[in-house]
Backbone as a printed PyTorch tensor [residue, N CA C, xyz], in Angstrom:
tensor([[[  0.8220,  -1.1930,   0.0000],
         [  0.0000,   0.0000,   0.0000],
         [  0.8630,   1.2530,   0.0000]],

        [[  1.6710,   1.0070,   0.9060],
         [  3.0060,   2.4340,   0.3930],
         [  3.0290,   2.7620,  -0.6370]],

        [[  3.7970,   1.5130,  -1.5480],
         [  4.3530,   1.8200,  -2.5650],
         [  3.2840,   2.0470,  -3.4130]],

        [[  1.9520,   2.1990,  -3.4230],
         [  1.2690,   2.7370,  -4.5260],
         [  0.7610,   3.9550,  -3.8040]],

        [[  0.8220,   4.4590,  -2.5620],
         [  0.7580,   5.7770,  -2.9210],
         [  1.5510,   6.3920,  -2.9520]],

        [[  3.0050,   6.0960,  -2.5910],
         [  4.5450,   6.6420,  -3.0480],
         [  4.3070,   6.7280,  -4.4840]],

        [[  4.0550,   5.9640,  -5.0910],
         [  3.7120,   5.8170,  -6.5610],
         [  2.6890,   6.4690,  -7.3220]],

        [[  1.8390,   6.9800,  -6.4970],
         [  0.7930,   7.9590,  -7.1810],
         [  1.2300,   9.5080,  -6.2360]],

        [[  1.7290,   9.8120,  -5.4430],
         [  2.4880,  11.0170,  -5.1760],
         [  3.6390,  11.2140,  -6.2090]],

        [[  3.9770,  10.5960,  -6.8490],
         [  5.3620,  11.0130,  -7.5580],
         [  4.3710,  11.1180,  -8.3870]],

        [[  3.6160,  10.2220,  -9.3320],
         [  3.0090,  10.6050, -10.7870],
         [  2.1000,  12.1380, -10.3110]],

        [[  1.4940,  12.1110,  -9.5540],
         [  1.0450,  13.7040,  -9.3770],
         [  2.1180,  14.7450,  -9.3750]],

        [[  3.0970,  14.1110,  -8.7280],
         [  4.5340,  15.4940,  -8.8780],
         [  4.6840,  15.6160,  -9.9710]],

        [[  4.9450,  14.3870, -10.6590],
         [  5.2000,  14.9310, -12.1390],
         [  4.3340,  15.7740, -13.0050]],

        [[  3.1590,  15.3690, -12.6600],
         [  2.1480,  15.8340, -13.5320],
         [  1.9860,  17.1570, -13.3200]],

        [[  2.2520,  17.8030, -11.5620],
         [  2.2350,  19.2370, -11.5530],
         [  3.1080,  19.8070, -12.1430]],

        [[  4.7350,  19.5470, -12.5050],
         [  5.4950,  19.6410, -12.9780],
         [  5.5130,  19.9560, -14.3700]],

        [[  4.8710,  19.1540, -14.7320],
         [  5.0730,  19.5030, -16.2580],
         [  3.4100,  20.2890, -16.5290]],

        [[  2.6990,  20.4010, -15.1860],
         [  1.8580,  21.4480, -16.2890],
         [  2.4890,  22.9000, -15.5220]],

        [[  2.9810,  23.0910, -14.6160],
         [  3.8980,  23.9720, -14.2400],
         [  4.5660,  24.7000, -15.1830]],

        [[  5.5200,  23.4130, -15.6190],
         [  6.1570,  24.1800, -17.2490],
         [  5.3610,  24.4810, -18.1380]],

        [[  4.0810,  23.9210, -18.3720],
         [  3.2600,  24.0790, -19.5280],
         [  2.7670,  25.5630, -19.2070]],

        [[  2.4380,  25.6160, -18.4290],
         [  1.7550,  27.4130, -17.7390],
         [  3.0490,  27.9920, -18.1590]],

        [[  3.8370,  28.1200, -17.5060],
         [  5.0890,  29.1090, -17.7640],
         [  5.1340,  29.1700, -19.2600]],

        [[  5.2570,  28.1580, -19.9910],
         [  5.5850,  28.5260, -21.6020],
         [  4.1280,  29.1340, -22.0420]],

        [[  3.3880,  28.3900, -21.6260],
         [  1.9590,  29.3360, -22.5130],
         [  2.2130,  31.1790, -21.6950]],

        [[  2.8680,  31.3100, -20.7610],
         [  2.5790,  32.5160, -20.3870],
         [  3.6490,  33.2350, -21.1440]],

        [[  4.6980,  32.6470, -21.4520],
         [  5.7670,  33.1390, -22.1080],
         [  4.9130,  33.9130, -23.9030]],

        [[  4.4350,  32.7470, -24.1280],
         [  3.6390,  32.4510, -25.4390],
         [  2.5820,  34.0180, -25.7240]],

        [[  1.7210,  33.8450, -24.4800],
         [  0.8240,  35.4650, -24.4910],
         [  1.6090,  36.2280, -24.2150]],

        [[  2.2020,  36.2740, -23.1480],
         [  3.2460,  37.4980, -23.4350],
         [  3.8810,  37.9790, -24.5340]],

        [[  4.4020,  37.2100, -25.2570],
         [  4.7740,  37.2100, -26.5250],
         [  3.7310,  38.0100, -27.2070]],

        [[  2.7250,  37.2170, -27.5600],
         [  1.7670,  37.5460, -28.8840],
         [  1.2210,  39.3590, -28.3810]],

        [[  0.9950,  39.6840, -26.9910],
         [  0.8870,  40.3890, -26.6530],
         [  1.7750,  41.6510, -26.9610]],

        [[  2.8820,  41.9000, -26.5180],
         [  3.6920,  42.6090, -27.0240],
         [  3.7400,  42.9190, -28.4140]],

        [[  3.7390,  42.0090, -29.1920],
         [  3.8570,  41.7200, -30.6440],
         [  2.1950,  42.7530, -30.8760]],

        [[  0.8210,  42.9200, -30.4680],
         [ -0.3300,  43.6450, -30.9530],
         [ -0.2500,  45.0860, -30.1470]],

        [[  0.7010,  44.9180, -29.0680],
         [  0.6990,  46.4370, -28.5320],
         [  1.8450,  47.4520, -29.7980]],

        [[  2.7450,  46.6620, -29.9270],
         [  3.6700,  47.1920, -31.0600],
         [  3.0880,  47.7140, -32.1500]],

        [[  2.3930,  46.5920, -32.7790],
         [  1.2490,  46.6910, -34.0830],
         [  0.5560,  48.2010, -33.6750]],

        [[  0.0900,  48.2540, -32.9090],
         [ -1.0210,  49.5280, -32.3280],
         [ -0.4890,  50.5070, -32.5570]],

        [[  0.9330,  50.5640, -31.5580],
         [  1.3620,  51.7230, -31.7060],
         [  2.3410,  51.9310, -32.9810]],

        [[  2.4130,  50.7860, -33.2650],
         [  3.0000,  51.8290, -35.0210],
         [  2.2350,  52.3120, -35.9640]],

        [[  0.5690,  52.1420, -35.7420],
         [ -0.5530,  52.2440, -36.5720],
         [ -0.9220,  53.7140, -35.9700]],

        [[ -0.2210,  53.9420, -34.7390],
         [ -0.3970,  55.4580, -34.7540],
         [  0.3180,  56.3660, -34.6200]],

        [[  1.4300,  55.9880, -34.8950],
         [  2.8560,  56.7850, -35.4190],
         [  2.8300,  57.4370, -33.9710]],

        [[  3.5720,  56.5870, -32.5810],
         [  3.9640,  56.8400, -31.8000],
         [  5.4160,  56.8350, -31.9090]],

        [[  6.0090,  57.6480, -31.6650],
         [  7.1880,  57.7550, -31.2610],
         [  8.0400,  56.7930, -30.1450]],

        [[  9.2310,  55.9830, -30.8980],
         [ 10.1780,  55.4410, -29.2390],
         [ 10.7490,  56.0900, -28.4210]],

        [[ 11.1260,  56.0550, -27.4710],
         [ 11.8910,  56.7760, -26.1990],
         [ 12.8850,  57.6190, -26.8380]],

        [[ 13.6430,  56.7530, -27.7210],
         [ 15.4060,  56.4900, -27.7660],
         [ 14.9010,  57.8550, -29.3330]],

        [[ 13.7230,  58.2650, -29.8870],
         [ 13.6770,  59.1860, -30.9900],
         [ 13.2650,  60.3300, -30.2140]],

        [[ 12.7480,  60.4290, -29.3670],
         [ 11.9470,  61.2010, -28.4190],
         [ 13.1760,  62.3560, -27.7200]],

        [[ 13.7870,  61.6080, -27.4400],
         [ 15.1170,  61.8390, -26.5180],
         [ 16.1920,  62.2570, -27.7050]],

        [[ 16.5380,  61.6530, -28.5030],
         [ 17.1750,  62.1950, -29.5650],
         [ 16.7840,  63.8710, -29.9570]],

        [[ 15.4780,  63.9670, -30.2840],
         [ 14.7580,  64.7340, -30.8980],
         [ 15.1370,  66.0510, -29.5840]],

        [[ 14.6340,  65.6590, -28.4130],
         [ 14.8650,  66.6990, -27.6950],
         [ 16.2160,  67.1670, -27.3050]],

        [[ 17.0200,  66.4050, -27.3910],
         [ 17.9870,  66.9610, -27.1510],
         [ 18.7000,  67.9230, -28.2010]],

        [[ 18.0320,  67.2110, -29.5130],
         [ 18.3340,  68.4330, -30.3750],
         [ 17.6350,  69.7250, -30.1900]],

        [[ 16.7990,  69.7770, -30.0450],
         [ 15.8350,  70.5680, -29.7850],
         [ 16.6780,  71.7650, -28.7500]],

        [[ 16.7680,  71.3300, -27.2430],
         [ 17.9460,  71.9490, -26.5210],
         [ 18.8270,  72.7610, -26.9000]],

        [[ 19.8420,  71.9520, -27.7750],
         [ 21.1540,  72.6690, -28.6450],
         [ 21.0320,  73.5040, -29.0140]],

        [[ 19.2840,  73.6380, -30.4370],
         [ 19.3350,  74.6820, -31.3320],
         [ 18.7390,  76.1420, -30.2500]],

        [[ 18.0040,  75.4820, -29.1100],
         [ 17.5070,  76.7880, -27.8990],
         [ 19.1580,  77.4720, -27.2690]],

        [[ 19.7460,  76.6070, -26.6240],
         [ 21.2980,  77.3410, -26.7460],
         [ 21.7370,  78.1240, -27.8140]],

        [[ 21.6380,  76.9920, -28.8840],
         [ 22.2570,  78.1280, -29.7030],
         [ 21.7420,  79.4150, -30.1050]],

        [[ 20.3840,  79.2810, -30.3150],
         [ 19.1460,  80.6540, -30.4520],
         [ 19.7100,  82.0640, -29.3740]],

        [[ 19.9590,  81.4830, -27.7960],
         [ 20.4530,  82.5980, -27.1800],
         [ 22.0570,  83.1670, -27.0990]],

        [[ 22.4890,  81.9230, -27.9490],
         [ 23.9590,  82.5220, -27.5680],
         [ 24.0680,  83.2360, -28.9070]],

        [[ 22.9760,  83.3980, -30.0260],
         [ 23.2410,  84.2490, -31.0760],
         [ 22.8390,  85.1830, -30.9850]],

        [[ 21.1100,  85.4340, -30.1380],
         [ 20.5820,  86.5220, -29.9100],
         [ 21.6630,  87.5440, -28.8940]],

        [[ 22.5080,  86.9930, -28.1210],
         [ 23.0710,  87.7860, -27.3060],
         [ 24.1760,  88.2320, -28.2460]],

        [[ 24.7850,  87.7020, -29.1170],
         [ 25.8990,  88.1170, -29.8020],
         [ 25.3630,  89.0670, -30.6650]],

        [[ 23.9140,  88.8920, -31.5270],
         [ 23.6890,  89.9050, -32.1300],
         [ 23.2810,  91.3540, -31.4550]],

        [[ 22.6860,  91.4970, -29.7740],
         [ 22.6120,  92.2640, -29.0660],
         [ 24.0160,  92.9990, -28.8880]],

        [[ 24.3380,  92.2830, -28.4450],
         [ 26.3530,  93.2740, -28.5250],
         [ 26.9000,  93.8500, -29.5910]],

        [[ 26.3150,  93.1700, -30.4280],
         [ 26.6360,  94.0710, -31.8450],
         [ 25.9710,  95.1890, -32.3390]],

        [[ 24.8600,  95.0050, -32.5230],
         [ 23.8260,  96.1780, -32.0240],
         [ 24.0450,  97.2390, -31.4970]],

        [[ 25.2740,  96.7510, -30.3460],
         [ 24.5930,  97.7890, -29.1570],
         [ 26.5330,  98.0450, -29.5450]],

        [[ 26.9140,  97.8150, -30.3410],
         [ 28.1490,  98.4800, -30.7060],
         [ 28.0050,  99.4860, -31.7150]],

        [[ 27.5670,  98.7350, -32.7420],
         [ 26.7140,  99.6540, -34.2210],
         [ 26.2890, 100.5570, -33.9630]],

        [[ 25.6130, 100.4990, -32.5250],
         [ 24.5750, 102.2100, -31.7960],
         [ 25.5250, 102.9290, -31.1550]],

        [[ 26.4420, 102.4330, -30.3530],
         [ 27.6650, 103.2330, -29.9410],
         [ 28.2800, 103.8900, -30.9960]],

        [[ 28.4580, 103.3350, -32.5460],
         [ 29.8010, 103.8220, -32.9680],
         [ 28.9170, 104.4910, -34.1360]],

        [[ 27.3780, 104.7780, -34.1640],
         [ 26.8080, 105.6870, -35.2030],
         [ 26.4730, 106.9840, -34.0670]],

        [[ 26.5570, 106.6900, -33.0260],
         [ 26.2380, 107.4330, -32.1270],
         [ 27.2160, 108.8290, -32.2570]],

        [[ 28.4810, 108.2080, -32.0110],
         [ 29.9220, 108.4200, -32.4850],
         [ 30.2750, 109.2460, -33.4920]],

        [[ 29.6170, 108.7890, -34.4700],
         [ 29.5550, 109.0800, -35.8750],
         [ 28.9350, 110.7190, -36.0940]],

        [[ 27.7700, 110.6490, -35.4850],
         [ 26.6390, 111.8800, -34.9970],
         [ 27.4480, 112.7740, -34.6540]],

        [[ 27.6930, 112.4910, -33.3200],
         [ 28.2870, 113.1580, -32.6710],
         [ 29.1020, 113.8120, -33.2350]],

        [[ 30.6580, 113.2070, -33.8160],
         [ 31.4120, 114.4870, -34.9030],
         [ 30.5850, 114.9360, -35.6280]],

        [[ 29.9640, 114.4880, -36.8330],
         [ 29.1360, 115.2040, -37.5840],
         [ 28.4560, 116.7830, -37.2450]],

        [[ 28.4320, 116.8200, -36.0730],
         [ 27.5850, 117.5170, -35.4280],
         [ 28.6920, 119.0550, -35.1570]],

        [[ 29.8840, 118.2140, -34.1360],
         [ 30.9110, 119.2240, -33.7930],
         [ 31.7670, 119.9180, -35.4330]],

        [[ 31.4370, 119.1710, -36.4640],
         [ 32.0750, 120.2300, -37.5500],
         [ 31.0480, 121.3930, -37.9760]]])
């Protein structure tokens, strides 16, 4: 009598066992197919990835730097051009 329920405890181990693995791979399996229709989705609506997103902004950044470090250079120049017509006046004036 042991040995047949020693013998039907192991065939149940096994049997949890391998549907154990069977769950894990079918979950592997939806996971899979899953990923695979969220992808589909979002390329059907021209979502953007992280890694373009991030690219994009960082360009984005650069050309804002660069926007103020020109606006300020063209301000100094400006504000030289107004000094040196100022300048200009000015003799004009004393002849």
């Amino acid at each position: 009598m042991t040995t047949t329920s020693t013998r039907f405890f192991d065939e149940m181990a096994k049997l949890l066992g391998n549907a154990a693995g069977a769950a894990q791979g079918l979950r592997r399996e939806i996971d899979t197919l899953v990923k695979a229709q969220v992808e589909r989705a979002l390329n059907e609506l021209d979502v953007v990835q992280r890694e373009e997103f991030e690219a994009v902004r960082a360009m984005a950044q650069a050309a804002r730097e660069e926007n103020e470090r020109l606006a300020a250079r063209i301000a100094e120049l400006e504000g030289k051009a107004g000094s040196s017509s100022n300048e200009r006046k000015a003799e004009s004036k004393a002849d």
